[in-house]
Structure formats: C-alpha cells, structure tokens
C-alpha positions as CSV (number, residue, x, y, z in Angstrom):
1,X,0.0,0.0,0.0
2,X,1.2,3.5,-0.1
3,X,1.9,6.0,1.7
4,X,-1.3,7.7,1.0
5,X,-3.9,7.6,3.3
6,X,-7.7,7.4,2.2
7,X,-10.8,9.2,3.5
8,X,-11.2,6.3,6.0
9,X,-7.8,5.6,7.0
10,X,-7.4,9.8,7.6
11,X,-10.6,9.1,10.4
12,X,-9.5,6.2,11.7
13,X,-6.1,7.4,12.3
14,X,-7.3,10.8,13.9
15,X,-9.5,8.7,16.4
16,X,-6.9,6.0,17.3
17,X,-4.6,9.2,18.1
18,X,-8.2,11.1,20.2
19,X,-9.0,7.6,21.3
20,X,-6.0,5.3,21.7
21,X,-8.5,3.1,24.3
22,X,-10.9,2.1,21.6
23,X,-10.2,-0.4,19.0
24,X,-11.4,1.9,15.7
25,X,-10.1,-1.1,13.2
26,X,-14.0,-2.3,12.5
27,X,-14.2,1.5,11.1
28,X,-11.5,0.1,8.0
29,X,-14.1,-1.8,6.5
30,X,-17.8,-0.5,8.0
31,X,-16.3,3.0,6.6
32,X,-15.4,1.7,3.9
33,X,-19.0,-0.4,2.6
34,X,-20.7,3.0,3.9
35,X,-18.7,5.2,1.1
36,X,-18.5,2.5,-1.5
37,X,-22.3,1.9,-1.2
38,X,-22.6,6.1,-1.3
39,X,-20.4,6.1,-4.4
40,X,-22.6,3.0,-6.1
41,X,-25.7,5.3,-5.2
42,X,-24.9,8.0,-7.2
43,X,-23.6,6.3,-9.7
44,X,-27.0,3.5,-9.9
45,X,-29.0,6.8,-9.5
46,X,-27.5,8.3,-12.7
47,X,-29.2,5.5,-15.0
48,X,-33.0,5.7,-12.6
49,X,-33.1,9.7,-13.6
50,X,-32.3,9.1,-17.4
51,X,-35.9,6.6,-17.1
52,X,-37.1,9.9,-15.2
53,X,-36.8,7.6,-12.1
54,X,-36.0,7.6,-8.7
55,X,-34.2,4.4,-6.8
56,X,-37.8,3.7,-5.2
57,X,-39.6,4.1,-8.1
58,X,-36.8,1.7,-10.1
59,X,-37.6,-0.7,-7.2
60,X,-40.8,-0.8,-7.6
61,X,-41.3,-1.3,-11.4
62,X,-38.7,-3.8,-11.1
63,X,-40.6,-6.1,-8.3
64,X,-43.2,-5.7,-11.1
65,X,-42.0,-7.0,-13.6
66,X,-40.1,-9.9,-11.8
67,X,-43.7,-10.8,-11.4
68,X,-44.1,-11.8,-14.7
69,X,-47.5,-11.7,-16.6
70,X,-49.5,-10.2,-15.3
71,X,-46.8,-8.1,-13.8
72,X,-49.0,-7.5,-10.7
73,X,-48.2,-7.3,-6.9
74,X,-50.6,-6.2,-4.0
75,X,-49.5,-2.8,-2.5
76,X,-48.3,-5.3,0.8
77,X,-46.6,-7.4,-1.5
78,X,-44.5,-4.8,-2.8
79,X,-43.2,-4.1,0.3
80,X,-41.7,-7.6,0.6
81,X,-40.1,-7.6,-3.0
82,X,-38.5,-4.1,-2.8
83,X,-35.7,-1.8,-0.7
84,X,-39.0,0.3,-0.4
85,X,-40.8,0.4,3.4
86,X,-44.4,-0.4,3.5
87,X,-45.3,3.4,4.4
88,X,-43.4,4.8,1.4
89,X,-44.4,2.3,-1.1
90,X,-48.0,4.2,-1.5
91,X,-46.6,7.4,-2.7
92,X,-44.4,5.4,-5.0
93,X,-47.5,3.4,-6.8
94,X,-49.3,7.4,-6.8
95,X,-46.3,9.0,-8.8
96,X,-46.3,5.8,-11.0
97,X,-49.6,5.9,-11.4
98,X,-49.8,9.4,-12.5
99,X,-47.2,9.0,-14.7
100,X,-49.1,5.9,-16.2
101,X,-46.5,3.4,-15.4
102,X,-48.6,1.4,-13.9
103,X,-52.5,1.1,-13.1
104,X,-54.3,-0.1,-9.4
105,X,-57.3,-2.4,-10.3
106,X,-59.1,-4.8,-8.7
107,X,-57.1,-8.1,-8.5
108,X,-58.4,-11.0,-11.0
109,X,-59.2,-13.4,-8.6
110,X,-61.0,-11.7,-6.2
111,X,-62.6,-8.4,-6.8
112,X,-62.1,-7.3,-3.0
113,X,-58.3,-7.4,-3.3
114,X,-56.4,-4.1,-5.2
115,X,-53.7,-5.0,-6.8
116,X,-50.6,-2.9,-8.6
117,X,-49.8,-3.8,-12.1
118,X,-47.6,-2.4,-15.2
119,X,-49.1,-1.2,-18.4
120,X,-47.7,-1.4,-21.2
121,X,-45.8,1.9,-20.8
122,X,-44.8,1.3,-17.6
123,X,-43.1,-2.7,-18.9
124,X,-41.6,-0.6,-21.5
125,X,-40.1,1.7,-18.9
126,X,-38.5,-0.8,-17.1
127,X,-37.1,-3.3,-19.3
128,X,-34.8,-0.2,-21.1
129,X,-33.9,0.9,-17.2
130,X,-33.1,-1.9,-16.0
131,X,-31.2,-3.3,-19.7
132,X,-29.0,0.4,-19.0
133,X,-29.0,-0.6,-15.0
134,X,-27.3,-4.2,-15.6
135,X,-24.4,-2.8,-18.2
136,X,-24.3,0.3,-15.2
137,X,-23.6,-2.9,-12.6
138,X,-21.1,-4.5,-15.0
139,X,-19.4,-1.4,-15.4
140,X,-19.1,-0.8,-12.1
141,X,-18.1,-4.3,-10.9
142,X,-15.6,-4.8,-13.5
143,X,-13.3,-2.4,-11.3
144,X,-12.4,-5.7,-9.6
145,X,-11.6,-9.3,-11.1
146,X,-13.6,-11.8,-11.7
147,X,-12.3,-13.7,-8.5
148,X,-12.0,-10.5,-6.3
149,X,-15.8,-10.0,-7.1
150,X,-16.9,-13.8,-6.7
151,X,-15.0,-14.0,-3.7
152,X,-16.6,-10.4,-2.2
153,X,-19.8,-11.7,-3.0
154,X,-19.3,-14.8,-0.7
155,X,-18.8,-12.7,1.9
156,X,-21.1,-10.3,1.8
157,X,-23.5,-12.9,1.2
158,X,-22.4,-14.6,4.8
159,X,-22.0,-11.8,6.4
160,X,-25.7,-10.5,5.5
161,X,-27.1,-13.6,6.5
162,X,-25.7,-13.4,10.2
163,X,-26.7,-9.7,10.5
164,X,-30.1,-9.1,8.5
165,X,-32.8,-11.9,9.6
166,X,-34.1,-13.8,6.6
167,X,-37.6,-12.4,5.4
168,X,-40.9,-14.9,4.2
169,X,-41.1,-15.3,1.1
C-alpha cells in the first residue's frame, strides 16, 4: 500500500490518536462499505433519472415485472419484494400511477383485493432501465476481477445472512 492515506484511513487514524483506548479497526471496513455503497448510489442513481426515475420508483417497477405476466403485486406485497418500506411504497404506486407506469385495479381473482400492475408503458419503462441498469452494474463491478468479485460476494453474502434476519417469502 502507499503512503497515502484514504478518506477512512485519515478518520480512523485521527480517532486511534483522540482515542488510543478504543479499537477503531471495525471502522477500516464499515467506513469503507458506507462510502462505496454512497459512491454506487450516485452512480446507480444516474441510470434511474435518465428513465425519469427515482431508486424507489426503479424498485418498484422492477418487483413488477419480476412478477411476470400479469406483472402485478398487492401494494403489501411490494413491500416484501422491494428496498421500499411499506409506508413509502403508497406514494411510489401514486407518482407511478400518475405517470401511467402502472395502473391499481381490482385483483383477477377476487374483486375485493387491489392489486398494482404495469401497463404497457410502464413494462416498456423498465425493461430499457433496467437493460441500462445491468451494463451500469457491469461497469461498475468490473473495477475488480472476476475472483476478487466472486470471492466479495461470498462474503457479503455470509455476512448479511448473520446480520439481517431472513424475510418470508
């Protein structure tokens, strides 16, 4: 490594000098994750507003159409296939809806139950953000190898799993 100290390295070293009683190494990588997933924000973000979309309104769509035919979900569905909370996931569907991405109708087998759905502007919508959003991920990912990234992903993917409880569904 060189001499050069990053943003993280800087703060860690100024609190291990402050705080020599506190062990500030967990900050190397927790600091770390929390700018790198800043940085992959912005840059993920860039791609959403080309589509005239916002990351919750991306997420949202997207659950959609994972669907598949008839690319519907109930509103409380939604909530369990997206990054989007239950309370914010209703002023998603309105701007969608407004924007006729997608349409709220009664559900097809059983009249009671609304559910969300795509039309046909809103499929079109996300199938070109999402096409733009994958070659975004590759580009972004390609910064490391393709055994640096397999490897990362095993252990984020273990490390999630002890930290975040696993969800129904």
């Amino acid at each position: 490594m060189s001499g050069h100290l990053d943003r993280v390295a800087r703060i860690q070293a100024e609190w291990a000098r402050e705080r020599p009683d506190l062990d500030v190494t967990p900050q190397g990588v927790i600091g770390r994750l929390h700018r790198l997933a800043a940085v992959l924000t912005e840059q993920l973000t860039v791609v959403y507003r080309r589509h005239g979309l916002g990351e919750g309104e991306f997420d949202v769509l997207a659950a959609l159409r994972r669907a598949g035919a008839p690319h519907e979900r109930a509103p409380g569905e939604l909530a369990q296939h997206t990054m989007v909370t239950t309370g914010a996931i209703t002023k998603r569907i309105d701007r969608l809806e407004r924007d006729g991405l997608v349409a709220r109708r009664p559900a097809r087998d059983d009249g009671r139950r609304r559910v969300v759905a795509l039309t046909e502007a809103g499929k079109r919508v996300i199938d070109q953000a999402f096409t733009e959003h994958m070659a975004n991920e590759r580009r972004l990912l390609d910064a490391l190898d393709a055994d640096e990234a397999a490897r990362l992903e095993q252990l984020l993917t273990a490390w999630l799993a002890r930290v975040e409880p696993p969800r129904p569904g």
